[in-house]
C-alpha positions in Angstrom: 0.0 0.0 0.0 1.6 3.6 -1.1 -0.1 5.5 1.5 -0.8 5.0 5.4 -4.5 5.2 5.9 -5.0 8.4 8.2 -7.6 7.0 11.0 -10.6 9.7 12.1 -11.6 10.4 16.0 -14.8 12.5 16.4 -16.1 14.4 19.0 -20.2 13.7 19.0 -22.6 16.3 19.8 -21.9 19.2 17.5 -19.8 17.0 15.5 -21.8 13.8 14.0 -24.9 14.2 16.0 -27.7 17.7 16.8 -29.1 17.0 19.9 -31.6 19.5 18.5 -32.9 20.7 21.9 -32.2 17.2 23.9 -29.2 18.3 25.9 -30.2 21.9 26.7 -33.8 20.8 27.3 -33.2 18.5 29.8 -30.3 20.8 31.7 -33.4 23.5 31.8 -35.9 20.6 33.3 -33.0 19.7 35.5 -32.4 23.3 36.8 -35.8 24.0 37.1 -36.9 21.7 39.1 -34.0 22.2 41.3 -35.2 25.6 41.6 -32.4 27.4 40.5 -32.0 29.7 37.2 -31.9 28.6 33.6 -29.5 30.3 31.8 -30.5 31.8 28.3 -30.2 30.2 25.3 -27.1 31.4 23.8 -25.5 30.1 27.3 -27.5 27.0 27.1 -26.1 26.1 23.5 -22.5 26.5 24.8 -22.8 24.1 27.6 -22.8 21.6 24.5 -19.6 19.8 24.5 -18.1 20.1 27.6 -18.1 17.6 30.4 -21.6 18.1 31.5 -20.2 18.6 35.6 -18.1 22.2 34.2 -20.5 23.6 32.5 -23.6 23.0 35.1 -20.9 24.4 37.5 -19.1 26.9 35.5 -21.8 28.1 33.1 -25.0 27.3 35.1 -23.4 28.2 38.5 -25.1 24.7 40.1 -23.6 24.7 43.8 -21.9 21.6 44.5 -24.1 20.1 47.1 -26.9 20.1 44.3 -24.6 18.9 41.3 -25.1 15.3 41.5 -29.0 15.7 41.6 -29.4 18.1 38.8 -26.9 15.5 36.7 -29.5 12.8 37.7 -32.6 14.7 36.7 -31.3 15.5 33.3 -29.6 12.3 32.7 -33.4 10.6 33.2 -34.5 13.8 31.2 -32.2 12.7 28.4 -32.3 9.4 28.2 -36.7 9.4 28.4 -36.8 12.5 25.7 -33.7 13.6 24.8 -32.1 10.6 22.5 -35.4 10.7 20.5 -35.2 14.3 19.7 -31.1 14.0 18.1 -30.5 13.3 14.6 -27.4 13.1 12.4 -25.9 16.6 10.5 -26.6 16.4 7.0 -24.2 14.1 5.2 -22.6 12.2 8.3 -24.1 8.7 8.2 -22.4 9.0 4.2 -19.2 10.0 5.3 -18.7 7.3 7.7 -19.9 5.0 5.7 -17.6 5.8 2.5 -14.9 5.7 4.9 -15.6 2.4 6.5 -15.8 1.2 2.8 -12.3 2.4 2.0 -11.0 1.3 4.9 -10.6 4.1 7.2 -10.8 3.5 10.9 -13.0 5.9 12.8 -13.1 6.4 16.4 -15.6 8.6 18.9 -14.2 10.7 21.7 -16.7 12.5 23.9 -17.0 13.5 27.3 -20.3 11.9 27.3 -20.5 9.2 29.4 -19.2 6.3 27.3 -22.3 3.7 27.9 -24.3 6.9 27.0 -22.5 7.9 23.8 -22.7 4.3 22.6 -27.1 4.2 23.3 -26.9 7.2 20.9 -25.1 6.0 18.3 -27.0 2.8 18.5 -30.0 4.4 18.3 -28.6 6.4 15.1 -27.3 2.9 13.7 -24.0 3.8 13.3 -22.1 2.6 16.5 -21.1 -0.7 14.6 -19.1 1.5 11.9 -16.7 2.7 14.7 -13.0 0.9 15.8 -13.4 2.6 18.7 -16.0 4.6 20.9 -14.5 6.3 23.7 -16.4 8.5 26.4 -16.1 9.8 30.1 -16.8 7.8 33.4 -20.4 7.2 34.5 -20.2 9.4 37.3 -20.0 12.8 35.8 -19.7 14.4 39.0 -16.4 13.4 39.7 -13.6 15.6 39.6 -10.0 16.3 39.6 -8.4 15.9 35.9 -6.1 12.9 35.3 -2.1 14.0 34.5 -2.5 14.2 30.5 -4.8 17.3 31.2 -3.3 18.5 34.6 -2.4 22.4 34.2 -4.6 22.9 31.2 -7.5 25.0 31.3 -8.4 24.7 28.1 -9.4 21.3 28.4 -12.2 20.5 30.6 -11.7 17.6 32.5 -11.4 14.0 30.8 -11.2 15.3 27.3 -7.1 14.7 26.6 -7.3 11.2 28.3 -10.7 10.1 26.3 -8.9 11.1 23.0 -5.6 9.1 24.2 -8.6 6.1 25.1 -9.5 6.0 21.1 -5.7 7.0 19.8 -4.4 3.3 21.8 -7.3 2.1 20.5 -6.9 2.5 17.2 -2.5 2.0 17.7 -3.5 -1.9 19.0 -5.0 -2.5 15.3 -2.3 -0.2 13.0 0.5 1.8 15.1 1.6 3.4 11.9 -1.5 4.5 11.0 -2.7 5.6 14.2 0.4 7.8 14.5 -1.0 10.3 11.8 -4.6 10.3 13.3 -6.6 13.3 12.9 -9.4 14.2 15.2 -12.8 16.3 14.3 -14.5 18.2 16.6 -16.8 21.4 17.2 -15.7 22.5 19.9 -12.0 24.5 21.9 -11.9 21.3 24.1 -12.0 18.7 20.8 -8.9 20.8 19.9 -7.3 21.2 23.0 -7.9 17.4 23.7 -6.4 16.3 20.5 -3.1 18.7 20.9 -3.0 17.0 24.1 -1.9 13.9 22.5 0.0 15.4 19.4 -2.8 15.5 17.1 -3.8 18.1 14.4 -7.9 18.8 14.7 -10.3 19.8 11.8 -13.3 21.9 13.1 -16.4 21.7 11.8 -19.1 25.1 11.4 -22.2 23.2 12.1 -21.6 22.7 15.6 -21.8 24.6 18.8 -18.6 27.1 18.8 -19.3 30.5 19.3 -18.1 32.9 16.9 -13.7 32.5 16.3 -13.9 29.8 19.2 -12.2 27.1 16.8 -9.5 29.7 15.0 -8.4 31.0 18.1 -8.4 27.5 19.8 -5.6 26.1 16.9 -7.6 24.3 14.6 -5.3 23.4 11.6 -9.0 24.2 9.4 -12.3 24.8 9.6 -15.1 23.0 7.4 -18.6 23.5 6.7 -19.5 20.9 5.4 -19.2 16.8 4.7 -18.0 17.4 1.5 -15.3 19.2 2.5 -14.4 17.5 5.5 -14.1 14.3 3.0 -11.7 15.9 1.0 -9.5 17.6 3.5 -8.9 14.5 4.8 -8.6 12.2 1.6 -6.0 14.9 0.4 -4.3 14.5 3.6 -4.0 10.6 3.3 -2.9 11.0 -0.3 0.0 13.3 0.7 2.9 10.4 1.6 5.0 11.3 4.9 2.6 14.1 6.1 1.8 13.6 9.1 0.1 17.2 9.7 -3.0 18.6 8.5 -1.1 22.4 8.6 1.2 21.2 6.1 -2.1 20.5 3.9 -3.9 23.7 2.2 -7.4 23.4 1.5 -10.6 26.1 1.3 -12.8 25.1 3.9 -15.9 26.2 2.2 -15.5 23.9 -0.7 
């Protein structure tokens, strides 16, 4: 074979899958019913993505004696509504497919709890194209962030070490390969988490970044759609002995 086949990690919500109102309805049940305020929407949108425990503390401003019970109320919110009201971005379901046909591992990394993120995709019937899926612990009020993201703010906790989960993953099947992984994300942390562990990230528009979130977080380039997201990163694999994405020049709005 000329080339190395360059493996794909993604992020999930914002990335392959819009929770369309499933996430930031059940954080408003969950706060609600807790008695405490709902942030607006705009806030509400950018708790997308992060570990769900620092941005009901950060961004909602839950105290920590009621953090584990307003997790529990919209985890039962979620999984009894929430699931049902995601669906896949335009394109996605193609994408992984045509790369499962070529041969291109994929892999999911989200700070999702991993039993969680694997219901979803199920219940998208796509989990089965994946090498590996990779999320956070079950307890999502846990804290204290493990030594690959110790010292870095940028990267809410979990998020280096989940992407390190799917990168040994995917070294155990092809260590070459795996080596010149690329992850895809929509979010800072997808691109903090995958410089974390040496990895050039692509960021996608359709997600849940505010305005110059994913430019001024590093990402090698920004796409907007499947069709370019395919291409940047067949070019990349067609490109012998790159190894990263910011030695590859492409328009992101093809």
């Amino acid at each position: 074979m000329t080339h190395t086949t360059v493996p794909v990690i993604f992020d999930l919500d914002g990335t392959l899958v819009d929770p369309a109102g499933g996430i930031t309805d059940g954080i408003a049940a969950a706060l609600t019913e807790l008695g405490l305020p709902v942030p607006a929407k705009s806030l509400l949108d950018a708790m997308i993505g992060p570990k769900l425990s620092h941005s009901l503390t950060e961004v909602a401003g839950v105290p920590a004696d009621q953090l584990e019970d307003a997790i529990r109320i919209y985890r039962a919110h979620y999984k009894s509504t929430g699931i049902a009201q995601s669906r896949l971005y335009p394109g996605i379901r193609t994408l992984l497919e045509d790369f499962v046909a070529a041969g291109r591992p994929i892999a999911v990394a989200t700070q999702k709890p991993e039993g969680l993120a694997r219901t979803v995709l199920a219940h998208h019937g796509i989990a089965g194209l994946f090498h590996s899926i990779r999320g956070s612990a079950a307890d999502e009020a846990a804290t204290g962030a493990g030594p690959a993201s110790a010292g870095e703010g940028s990267v809410p906790e979990g998020k280096a070490e989940i992407v390190a989960a799917a990168l040994s993953d995917l070294a155990a099947a092809d260590p070459a390969a795996a080596r010149r992984a690329v992850m895809v994300g929509d979010r800072a942390q997808d691109v903090a988490g995958a410089s974390a562990n040496g990895l050039d990230c692509i960021g996608v528009g359709w997600g849940f970044a505010p305005d110059g979130e994913l430019h001024e977080a590093g990402a090698v380039e920004i796409v907007h759609n499947t069709t370019a997201l395919h291409a940047t990163i067949t070019r990349l694999s067609e490109r012998p002995g790159t190894t990263a994405l910011n030695e590859v020049h492409t328009d992101g709005n093809v």
